[in-house]
C-alpha positions in Angstrom: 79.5 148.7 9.9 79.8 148.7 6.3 76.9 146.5 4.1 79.6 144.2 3.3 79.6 143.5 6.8 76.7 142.9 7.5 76.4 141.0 5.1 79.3 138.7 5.9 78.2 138.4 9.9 75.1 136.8 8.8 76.0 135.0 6.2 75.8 130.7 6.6 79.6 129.9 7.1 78.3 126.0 7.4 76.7 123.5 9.2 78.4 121.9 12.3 77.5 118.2 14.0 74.1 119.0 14.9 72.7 120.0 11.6 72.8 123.7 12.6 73.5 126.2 10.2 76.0 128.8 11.6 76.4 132.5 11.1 79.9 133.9 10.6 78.7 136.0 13.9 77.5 133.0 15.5 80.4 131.1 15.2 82.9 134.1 16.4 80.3 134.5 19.6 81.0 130.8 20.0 84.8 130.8 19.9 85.1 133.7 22.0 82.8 132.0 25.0 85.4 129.4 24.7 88.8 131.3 24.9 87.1 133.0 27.2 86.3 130.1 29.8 89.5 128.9 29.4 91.5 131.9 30.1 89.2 131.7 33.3 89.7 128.4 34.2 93.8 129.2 33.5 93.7 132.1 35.4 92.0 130.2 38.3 94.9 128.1 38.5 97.6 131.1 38.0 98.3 130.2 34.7 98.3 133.2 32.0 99.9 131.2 29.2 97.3 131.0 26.4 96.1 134.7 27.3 100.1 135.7 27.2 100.3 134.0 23.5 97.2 135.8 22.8 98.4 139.1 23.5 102.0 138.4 22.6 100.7 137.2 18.8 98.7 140.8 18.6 95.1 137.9 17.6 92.4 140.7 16.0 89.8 139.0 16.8 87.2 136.4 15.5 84.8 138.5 14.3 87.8 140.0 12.0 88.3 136.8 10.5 87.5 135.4 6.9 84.7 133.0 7.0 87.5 130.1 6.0 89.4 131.2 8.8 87.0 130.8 11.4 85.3 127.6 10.0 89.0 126.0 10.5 88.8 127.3 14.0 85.8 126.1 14.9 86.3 122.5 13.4 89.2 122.5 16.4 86.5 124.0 18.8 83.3 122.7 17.7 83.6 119.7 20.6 84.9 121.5 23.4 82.2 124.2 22.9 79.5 121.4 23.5 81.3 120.1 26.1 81.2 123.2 28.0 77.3 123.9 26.8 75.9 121.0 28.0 77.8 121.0 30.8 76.9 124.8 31.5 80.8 125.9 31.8 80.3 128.7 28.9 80.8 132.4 30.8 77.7 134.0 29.6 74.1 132.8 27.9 74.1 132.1 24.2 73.2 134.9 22.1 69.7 135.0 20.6 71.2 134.6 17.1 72.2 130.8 18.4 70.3 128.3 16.9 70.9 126.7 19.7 68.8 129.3 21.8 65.8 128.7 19.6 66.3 124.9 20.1 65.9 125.4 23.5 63.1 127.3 23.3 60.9 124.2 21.0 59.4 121.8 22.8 59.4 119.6 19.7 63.4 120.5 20.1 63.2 121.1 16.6 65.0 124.5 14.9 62.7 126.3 12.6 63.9 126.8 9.4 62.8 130.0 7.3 
């Protein structure tokens, strides 16, 4: 991965309804837990529509987007992913990069900040 990269993935693309500041790499992990669940729950009712117009529209990939691009994405997403946290529907745990996973982990419930 090239410094640029890097750079980008961990650079604060804003801050969403709970006051937390999100990577560009944080917010793709988000978005793809989501499409993810939902092609699940669609595929557990024999419905491959949104993974069809996924493949059919050739969709590089979250972590390939601009940090504009995905910001617009995730304003669309940002409640259904909290729907699905707190109701533990996401596929897989939070990465450790989440604010959200340090959250957790404070018994104060507060995020640390630098």
């Amino acid at each position: 991965m090239s410094d640029f990269r890097k750079e980008e993935q961990n650079a604060i693309v804003g801050e969403d309804s709970r006051a937390l500041q999100l990577t560009h790499y944080v917010l793709a992990e988000r978005l793809m837990a989501v499409d993810a669940r939902l092609i699940q729950q669609d595929m557990g009712n024999g419905d491959f529509q949104y993974l069809a117009e996924l493949l059919d529209s050739g969709f590089r990939g979250y972590h390939k987007m601009s940090s504009g691009e995905l910001w617009a994405e995730w304003k669309e997403q940002e409640d259904r992913f909290y729907r699905m946290y707190e109701d533990g529907e996401l596929p897989w745990e939070l990465n450790e990069e989440d604010p959200l996973v340090a959250l957790e982990a404070d018994e104060n419930g507060e995020v640390a900040t630098g």
